[in-house]
N, C-alpha and C positions, 0 to 999 in steps of 0.2 A: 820464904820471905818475899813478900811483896815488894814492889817496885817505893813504896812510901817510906816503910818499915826498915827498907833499907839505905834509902836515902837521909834517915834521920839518923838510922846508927854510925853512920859516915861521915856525913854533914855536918858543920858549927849550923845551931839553932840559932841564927843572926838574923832571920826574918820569920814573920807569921806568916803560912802559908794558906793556900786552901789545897784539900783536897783534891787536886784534878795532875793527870799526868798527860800533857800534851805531846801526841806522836807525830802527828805532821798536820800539814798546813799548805791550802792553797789560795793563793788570792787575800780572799778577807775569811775563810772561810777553816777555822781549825777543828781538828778532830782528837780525842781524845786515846788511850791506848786500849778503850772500850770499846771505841767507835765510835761515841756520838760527839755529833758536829756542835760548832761553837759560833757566831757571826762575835768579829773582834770589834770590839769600841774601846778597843784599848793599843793596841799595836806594840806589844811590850812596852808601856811605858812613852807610847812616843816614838817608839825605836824601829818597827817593821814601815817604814815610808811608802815603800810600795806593796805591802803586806808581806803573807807569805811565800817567798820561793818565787820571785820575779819574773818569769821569762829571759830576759835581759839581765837583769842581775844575777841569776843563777849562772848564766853561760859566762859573762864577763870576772868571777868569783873563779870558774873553774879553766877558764882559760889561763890567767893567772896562776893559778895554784899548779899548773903543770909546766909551768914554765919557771919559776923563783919564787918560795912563801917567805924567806927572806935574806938579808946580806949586811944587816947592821949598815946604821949611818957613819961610818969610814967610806962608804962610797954611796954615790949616784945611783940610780932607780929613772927610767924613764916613764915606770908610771906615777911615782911620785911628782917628777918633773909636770908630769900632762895633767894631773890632778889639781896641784897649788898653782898652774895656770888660771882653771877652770874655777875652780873655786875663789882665787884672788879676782879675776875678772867678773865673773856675778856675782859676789858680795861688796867689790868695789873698795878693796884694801889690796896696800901693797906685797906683804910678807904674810910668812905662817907659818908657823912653827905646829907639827902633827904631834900627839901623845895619842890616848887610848880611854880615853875616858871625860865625862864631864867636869867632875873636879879636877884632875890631871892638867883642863883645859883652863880651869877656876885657876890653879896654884903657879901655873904658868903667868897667867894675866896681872895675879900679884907681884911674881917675882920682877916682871918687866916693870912693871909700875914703880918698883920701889928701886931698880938700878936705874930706869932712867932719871929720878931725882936727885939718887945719890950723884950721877955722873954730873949732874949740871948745878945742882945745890948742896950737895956734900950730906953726911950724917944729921940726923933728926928729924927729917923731912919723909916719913915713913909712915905716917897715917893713913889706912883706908876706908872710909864711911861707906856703909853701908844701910839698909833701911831695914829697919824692924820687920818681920815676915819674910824675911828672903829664904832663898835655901841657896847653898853654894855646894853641898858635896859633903864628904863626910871623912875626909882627911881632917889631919889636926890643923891645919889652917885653914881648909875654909868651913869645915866647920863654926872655929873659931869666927871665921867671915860671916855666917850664919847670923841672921837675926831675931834666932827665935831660943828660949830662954830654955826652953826643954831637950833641945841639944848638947846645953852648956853643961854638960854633969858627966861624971865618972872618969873621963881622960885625963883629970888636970896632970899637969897646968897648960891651958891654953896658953893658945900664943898668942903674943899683946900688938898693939898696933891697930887695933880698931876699935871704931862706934861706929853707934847706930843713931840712923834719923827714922823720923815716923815719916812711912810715906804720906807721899802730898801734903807735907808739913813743911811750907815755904819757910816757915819761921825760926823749925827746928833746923834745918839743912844750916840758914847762916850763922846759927846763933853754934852747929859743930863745927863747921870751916875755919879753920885759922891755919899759921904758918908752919903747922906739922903734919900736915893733908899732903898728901901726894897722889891722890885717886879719890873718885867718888862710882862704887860699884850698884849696879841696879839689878834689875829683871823690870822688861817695860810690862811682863803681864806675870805676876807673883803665881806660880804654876802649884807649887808644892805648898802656899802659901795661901790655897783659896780661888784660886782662875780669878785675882784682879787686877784689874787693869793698872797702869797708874794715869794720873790727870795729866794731858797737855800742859797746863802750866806748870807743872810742877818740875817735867820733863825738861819745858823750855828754859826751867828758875838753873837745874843742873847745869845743862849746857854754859846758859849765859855766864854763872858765876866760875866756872872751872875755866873757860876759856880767859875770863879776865886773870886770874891768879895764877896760869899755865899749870892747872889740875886736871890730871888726865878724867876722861869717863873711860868706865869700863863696863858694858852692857853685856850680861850675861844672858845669852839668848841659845841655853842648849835647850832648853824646850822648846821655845817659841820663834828658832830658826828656821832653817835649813823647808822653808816652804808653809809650818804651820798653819801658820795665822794668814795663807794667802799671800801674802807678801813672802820674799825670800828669806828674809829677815822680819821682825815686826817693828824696829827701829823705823823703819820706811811708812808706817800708820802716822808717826810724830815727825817725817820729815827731819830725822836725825842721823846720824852716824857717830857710832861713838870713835876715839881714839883705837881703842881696843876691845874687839867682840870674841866669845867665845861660842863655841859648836860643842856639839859632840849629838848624843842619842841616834838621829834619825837618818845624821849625815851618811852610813854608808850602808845605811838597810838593814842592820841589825846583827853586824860584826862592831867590834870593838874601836873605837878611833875617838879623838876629839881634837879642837884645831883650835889655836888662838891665833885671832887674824890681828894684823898691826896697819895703821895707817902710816904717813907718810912719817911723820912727827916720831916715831919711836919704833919704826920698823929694822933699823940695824942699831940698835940698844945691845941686845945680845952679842956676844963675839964668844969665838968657839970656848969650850970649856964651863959656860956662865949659865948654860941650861941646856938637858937631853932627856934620849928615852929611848931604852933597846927596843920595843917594840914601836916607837914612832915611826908613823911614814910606812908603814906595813906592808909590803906590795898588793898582798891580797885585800886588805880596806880599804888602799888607794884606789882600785881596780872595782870595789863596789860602790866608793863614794863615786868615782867617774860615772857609772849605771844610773846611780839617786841624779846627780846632775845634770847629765843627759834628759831623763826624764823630764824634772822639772821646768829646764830650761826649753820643752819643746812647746811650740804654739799654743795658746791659752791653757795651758796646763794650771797653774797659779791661781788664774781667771775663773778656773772649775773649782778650785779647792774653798775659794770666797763664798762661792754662787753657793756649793755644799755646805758651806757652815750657815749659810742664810737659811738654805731647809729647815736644815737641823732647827736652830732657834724659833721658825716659826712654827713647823710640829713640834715642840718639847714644851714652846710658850701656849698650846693648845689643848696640853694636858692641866685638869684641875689640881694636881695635886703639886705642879710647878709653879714657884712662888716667884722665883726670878732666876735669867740665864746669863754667866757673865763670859769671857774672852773673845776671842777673834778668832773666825775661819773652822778650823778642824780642832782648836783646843777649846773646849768649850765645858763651864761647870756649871751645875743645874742643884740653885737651894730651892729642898723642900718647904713644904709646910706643916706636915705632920711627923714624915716616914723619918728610920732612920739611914743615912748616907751608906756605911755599913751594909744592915740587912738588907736593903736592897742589890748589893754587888752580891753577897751570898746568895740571894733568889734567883740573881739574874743567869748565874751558872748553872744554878737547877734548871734555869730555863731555855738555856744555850745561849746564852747572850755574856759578853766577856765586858767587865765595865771597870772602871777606877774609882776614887776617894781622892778627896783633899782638902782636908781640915773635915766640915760637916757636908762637905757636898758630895754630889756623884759628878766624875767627874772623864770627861767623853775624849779618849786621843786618836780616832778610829787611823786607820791607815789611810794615805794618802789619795792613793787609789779607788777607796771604796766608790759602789754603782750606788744609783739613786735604788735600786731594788734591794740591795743589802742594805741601805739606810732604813727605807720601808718595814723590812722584815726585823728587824732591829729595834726601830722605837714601836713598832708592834707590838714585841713582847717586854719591851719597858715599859711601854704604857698600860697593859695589864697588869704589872708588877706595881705597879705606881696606884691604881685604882682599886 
């Protein structure tokens, strides 16, 4: 029994996969259990930051893991401690609360949002709007948080306490606002929803109106954080911060974690008992996100990631067969004109090139890291595939 064959008699069939069994991985560069090499424009999802097998991350992962993998939050962790340092001072929020995942970090951000109302406005005051096209996760509430209509099936019964606005629809945002709102949740660049951006005004309509009514924003930024888009965050393209942001994917290089960050306004909301997580605060994911951090935070690190996604867009905007390129930085999604989004990620494998989808597009999460020569080699054999 092969390595597939067996993973399927094993496995819940809860994802479509392709064919391929990835053995190891260096850099930007994966191999397969056959041998043949892969260049990633994909990074698990967003998730490999510094690609495969870091240097730095690898030793700072295995340092750790010989020393405590973990001790439950009944006690202190100093690399916890040195991590929600690190991370509250470069994203510029006060508190954090760790879990292990992005929706984990989604259902977190809800729960704070609806006790900090309750505490100050009492029962009813429990609505979270959210915008048509989002994706939040796939728990039963943020599912439910979810804006898209193909989600909404087989679990029932969801859970209530939300609507939805159409993004960049100034008109619909006031016309759902009323006095049972307690949050207005976004994504500033709809990832799983198509790589689109939303409009500065519409961005600033959020802000201005939540801040008059004391409605939290809650910016969901597990894909478009932790360095993507160039910025640490992408909230800093719109000159925003929301009340409440969430992380996860990229933040600790492709272990498990996610974080909801609190500003000042709602950062000791929680009091013990009101929200947890055995594996939150991991030592070992604390100890990788420190490595991603570190990174990031080193001299025009950020600066390169920009400059990279500007490559990108002008080689991809060079090919004929690319109709238009949308996101920021290193997340980037490319509509065709003819091909489908699809067949070309299955071509792209045939051809050693490792790519994504989102909705109809192809759509590009390369690792952080990647060199301008693995870019090169990359939209190489995309743009063959493409032509």
């Amino acid at each position: 029994m092969n390595t597939i064959e067996q993973f399927n008699k094993y496995v819940m069939h809860s994802y479509g996969r392709y064919d391929l069994v990835p053995e190891h991985g260096n850099g930007e560069i994966m191999t397969d259990e056959d041998g043949k090499e892969y260049i990633d424009f994909g990074s698990g999802i967003g998730t490999n930051s510094l690609g495969f097998c870091n240097d730095e991350w690898v030793e700072a992962i295995c340092y750790q893991a010989k020393k405590i993998q973990h001790t439950s939050n009944y006690y202190y962790t100093k690399v916890q401690a040195d991590f929600a340092k690190t991370l509250c001072e470069t994203a510029g929020f006060s508190k954090v609360f760790f879990g292990n995942s992005g929706a984990e970090a989604n259902e977190c951000a809800i729960k704070l949002a609806r006790k900090y109302s309750f505490d100050k406005y009492g029962a009813g005051r429990h609505k979270i709007l959210t915008l048509v096209n989002s994706f939040h996760g796939r728990t039963l509430c943020t599912l439910s948080a979810t804006g898209q209509d193909v989600f909404h099936n087989y679990f029932f019964p969801f859970v209530e306490g939300f609507d939805y606005v159409e993004a960049n629809n100034i008109a619909d945002l006031h016309a759902k606002i009323d006095d049972t709102v307690c949050a207005v949740m976004f994504e500033y660049i709809q990832g799983e929803g198509g790589v689109l951006p939303l409009e500065k005004e519409f961005v600033d309509e959020i802000f201005k109106i939540c801040a008059e009514k004391d409605i939290l924003t809650i910016a969901d930024e597990v894909q478009t954080g932790v360095g993507r888009t160039g910025k640490f965050l992408a909230g800093e393209h719109f000159g925003k911060k929301a009340d409440i942001t969430t992380l996860a994917k990229g933040l600790a290089g492709g272990i498990p974690i996610g974080a909801c960050l609190a500003g000042e306004k709602c950062a000791d909301v929680f009091t013990p008992g009101t929200h947890a997580s055995t594996f939150g605060g991991n030592p070992i994911c604390c100890a990788g996100g420190q490595a991603v951090l570190n990174k990031l935070n080193s001299a025009g690190f950020l600066d390169e990631v920009a400059k990279k996604g500007e490559y990108f867009r002008e080689k991809l905007l060079a090919m004929p067969e690319v109709k238009s390129v949308s996101g920021k930085g290193l997340m980037i999604g490319i509509e065709l004109k003819t091909k489908n989004a699809a067949d070309v990620v299955k071509a792209g494998l045939q051809n050693g090139l490792m790519l994504l989808t989102a909705k109809t597009k192809v759509r590009l999460l390369p690792p952080l890291t990647i060199t301008y020569e693995e870019i090169d080699k990359g939209l190489a054999i995309l743009a063959k595939l493409l032509s």
